[in-house]
C-alpha positions as CSV (number, residue, x, y, z in Angstrom):
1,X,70.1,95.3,73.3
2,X,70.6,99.4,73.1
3,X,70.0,102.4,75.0
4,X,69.2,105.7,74.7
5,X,71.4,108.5,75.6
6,X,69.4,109.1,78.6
7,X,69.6,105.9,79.9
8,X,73.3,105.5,79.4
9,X,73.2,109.1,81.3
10,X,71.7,107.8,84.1
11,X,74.0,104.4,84.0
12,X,77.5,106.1,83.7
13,X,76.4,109.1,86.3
14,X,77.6,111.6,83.3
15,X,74.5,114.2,81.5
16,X,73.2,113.9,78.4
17,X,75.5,116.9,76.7
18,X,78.7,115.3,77.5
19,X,77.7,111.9,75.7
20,X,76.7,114.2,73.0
21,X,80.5,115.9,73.1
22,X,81.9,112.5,73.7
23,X,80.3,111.7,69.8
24,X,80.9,114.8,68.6
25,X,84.5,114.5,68.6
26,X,84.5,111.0,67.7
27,X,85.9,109.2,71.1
28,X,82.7,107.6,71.5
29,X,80.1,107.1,69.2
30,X,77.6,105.0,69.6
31,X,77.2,102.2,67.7
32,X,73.5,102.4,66.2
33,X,71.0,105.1,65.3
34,X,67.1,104.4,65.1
35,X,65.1,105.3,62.5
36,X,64.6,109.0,63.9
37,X,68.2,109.4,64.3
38,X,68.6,109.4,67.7
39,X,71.8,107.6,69.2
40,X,71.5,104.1,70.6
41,X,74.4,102.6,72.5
42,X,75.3,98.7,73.0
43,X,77.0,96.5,75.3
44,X,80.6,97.3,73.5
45,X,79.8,101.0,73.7
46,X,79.4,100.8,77.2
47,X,82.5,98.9,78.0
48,X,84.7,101.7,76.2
49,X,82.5,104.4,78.0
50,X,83.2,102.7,81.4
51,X,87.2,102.8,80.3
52,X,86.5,106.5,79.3
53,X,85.4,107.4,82.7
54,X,88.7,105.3,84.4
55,X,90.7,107.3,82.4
56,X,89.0,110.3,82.6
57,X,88.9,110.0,86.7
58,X,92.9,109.4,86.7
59,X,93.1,113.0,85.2
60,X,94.1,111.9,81.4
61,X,93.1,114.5,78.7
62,X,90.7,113.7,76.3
63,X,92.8,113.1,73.2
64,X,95.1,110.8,75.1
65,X,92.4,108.7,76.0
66,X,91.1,108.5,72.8
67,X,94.6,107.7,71.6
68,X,95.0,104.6,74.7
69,X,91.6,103.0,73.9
70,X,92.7,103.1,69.7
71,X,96.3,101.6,70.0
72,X,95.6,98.4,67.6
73,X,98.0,97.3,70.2
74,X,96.0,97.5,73.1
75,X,93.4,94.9,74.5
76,X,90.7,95.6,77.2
77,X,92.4,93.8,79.8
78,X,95.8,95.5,78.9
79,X,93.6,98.7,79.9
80,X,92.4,97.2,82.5
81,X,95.8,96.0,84.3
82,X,97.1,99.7,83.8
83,X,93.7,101.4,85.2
84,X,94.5,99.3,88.3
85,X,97.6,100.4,88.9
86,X,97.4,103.6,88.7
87,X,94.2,104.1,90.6
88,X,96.3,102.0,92.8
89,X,98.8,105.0,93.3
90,X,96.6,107.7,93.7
91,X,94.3,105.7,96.5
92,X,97.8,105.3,98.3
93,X,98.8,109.0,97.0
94,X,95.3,110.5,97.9
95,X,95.0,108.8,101.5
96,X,98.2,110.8,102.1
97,X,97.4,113.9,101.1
98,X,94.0,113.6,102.6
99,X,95.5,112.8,106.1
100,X,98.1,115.9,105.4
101,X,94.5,117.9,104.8
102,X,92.7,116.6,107.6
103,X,95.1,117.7,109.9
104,X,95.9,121.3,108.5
105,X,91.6,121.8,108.7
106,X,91.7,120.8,112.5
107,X,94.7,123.0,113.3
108,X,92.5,126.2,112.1
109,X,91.1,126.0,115.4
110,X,94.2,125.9,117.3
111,X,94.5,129.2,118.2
112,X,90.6,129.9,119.2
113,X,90.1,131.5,122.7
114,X,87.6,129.3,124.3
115,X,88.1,127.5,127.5
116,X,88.2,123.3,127.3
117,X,84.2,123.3,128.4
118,X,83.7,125.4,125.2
119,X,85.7,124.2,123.1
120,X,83.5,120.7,123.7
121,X,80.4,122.5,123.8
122,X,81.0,124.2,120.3
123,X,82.4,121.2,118.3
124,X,81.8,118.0,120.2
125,X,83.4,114.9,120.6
126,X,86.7,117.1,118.5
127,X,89.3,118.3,120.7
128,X,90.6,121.2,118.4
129,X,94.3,121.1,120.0
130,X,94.9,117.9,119.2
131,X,97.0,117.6,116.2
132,X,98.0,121.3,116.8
133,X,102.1,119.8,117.1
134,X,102.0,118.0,113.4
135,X,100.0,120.3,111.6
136,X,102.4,123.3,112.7
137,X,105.3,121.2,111.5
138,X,103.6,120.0,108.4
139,X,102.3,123.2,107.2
140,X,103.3,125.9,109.1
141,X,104.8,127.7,106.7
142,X,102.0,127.6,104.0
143,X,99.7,130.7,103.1
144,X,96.7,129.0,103.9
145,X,97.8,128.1,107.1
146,X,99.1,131.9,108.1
147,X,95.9,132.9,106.8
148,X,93.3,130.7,108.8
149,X,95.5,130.8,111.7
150,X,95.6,134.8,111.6
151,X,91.7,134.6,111.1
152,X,90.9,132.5,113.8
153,X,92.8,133.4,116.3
154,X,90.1,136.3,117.0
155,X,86.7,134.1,116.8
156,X,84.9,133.8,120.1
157,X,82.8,131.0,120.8
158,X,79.6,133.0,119.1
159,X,81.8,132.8,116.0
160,X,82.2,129.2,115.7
161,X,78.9,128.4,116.6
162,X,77.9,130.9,113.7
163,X,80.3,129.1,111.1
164,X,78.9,126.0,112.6
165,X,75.7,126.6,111.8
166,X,76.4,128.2,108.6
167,X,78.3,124.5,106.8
168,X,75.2,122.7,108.5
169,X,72.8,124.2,106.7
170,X,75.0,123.9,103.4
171,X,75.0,120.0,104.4
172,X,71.6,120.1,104.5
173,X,70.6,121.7,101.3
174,X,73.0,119.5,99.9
175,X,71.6,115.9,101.5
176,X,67.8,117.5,100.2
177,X,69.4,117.6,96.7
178,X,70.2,114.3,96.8
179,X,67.3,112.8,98.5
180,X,65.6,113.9,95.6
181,X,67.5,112.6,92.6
182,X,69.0,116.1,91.6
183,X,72.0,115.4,89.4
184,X,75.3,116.1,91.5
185,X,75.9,117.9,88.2
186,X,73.1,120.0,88.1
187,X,72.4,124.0,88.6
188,X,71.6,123.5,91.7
189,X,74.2,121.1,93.1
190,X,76.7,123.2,91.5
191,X,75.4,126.5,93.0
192,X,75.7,124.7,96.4
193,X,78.9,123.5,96.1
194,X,80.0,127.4,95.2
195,X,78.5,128.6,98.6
196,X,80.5,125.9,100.0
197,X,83.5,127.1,98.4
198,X,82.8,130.6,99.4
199,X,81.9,129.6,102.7
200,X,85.7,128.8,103.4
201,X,87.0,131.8,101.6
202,X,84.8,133.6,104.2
203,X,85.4,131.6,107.2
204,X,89.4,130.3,106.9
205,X,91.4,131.2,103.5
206,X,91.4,131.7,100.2
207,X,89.8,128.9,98.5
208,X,89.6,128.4,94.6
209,X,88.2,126.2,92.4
210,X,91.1,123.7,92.1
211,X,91.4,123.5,95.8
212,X,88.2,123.1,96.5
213,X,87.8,120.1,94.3
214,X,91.1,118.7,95.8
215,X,89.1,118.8,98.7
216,X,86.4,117.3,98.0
217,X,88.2,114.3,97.3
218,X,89.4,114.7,100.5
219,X,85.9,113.9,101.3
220,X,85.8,110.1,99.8
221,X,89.4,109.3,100.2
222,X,89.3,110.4,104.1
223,X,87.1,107.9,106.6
224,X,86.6,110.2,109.2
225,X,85.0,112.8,106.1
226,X,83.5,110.0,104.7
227,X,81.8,109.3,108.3
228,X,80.6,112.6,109.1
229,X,78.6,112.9,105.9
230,X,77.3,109.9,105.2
231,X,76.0,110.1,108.9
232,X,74.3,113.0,107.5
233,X,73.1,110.8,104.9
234,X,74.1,107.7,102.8
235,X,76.3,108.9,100.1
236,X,76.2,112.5,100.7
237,X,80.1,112.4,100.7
238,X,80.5,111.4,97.1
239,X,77.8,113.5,95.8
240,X,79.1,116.6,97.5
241,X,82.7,115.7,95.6
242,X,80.4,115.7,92.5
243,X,79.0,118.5,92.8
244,X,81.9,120.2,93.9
245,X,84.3,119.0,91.0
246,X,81.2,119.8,88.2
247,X,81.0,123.5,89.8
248,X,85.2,123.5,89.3
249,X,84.8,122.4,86.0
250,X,81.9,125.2,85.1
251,X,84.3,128.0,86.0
252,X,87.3,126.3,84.3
């Protein structure tokens, strides 16, 4: 049995013009052709697409891939073993860094000038002083830290409930996307995910490309991110990484 490029789009969660790429520069190309030309890809080329897309995930170039899956060397569940460890060490790498994230977000709104019955009233069941101790020791001394602290210090309540309001409708726009089957790799997932990114330069510090990405998988690796938006809805959290990483890789 084969498939068309589309479907094996749809399968792997990748579009149509980086299948084409992936042929184009011979890592993988697909086994058959029909009689109009088009591409038609089997069982085999999906199991090398899937260990593409490991690889690719774990941050390995292109060309080293290609080199990994053609060592003569090499069998499948030789890749497999090494995927696993290493995805292994970046869960248990990423679920640190996420934590480190986490708490350097909440201690933006150390500083704000609201008394406790606002402070409730404008962000809920979060108590914004509450990891204010570790995050000042963690990252004190970082620029993005001097930065949000030095810009929040000044927002009154009105403020917050602005920026709240603000990433809520972001969220939303971004949940509508994904209701209706828009690609996270789309125009307009992408274009999203910018605001987003320019949302936090506004509101807290300079935020580019790479960061924001880093953050999004912040979003996955984190439970308590992963909670808040797939509250918003089921799976929003991955798609917003998604769309956030395809919108890094646009403006790389």
């Amino acid at each position: 049995m084969s498939y068309s490029v589309g479907q094996v789009a749809g399968f792997a969660g990748v579009t149509v013009r980086t299948l084409h790429h992936y042929d184009e520069i011979g890592l993988l190309v697909p086994g058959e052709r029909n009689r109009a030309g088009h591409r038609r890809y089997g069982d085999g080329d999906l199991d090398r697409l899937q260990q593409i897309l490991f690889y690719r995930e774990l941050g390995f170039p292109l060309d080293e891939v290609a080199a990994l899956l053609d060592d003569p060397d090499a069998d499948p569940q030789q890749h497999l073993r090494r995927q696993y460890g290493l995805l292994t060490a970046r869960i248990a790498t990423l679920r640190k860094m996420a934590a480190a994230v986490a708490h350097a977000m909440e201690a933006r709104r150390m500083n704000v000038r609201l008394t406790p019955e606002e402070k409730f009233e404008v962000f809920g069941d979060f108590d914004p002083d509450r990891y204010a101790g570790e995050a000042a020791q963690r990252w004190g001394g970082t620029d993005a830290y001097r930065e949000s602290q030095r810009r929040t210090a000044g927002y009154t309540k009105e403020d917050w409930k602005r920026l709240t309001a603000e990433l809520d409708a972001l969220h939303r726009r971004m949940a509508d996307l994904l209701a209706a089957g828009v690609p996270a790799d789309s125009a307009a997932a992408m274009d999203v995910a910018g605001e987003h990114r320019r949302f936090i330069g506004r509101a807290y510090y300079d935020c580019g490309h790479e960061l924001h990405s880093r953050l999004g998988e912040m979003y996955v690796a984190d439970e308590r991110f992963t909670a808040t938006y797939e509250a918003i809805r089921p799976g929003l959290a991955a798609y917003l990484r998604d769309a956030m990483l395809a919108n890094a890789v646009r403006h790389s």
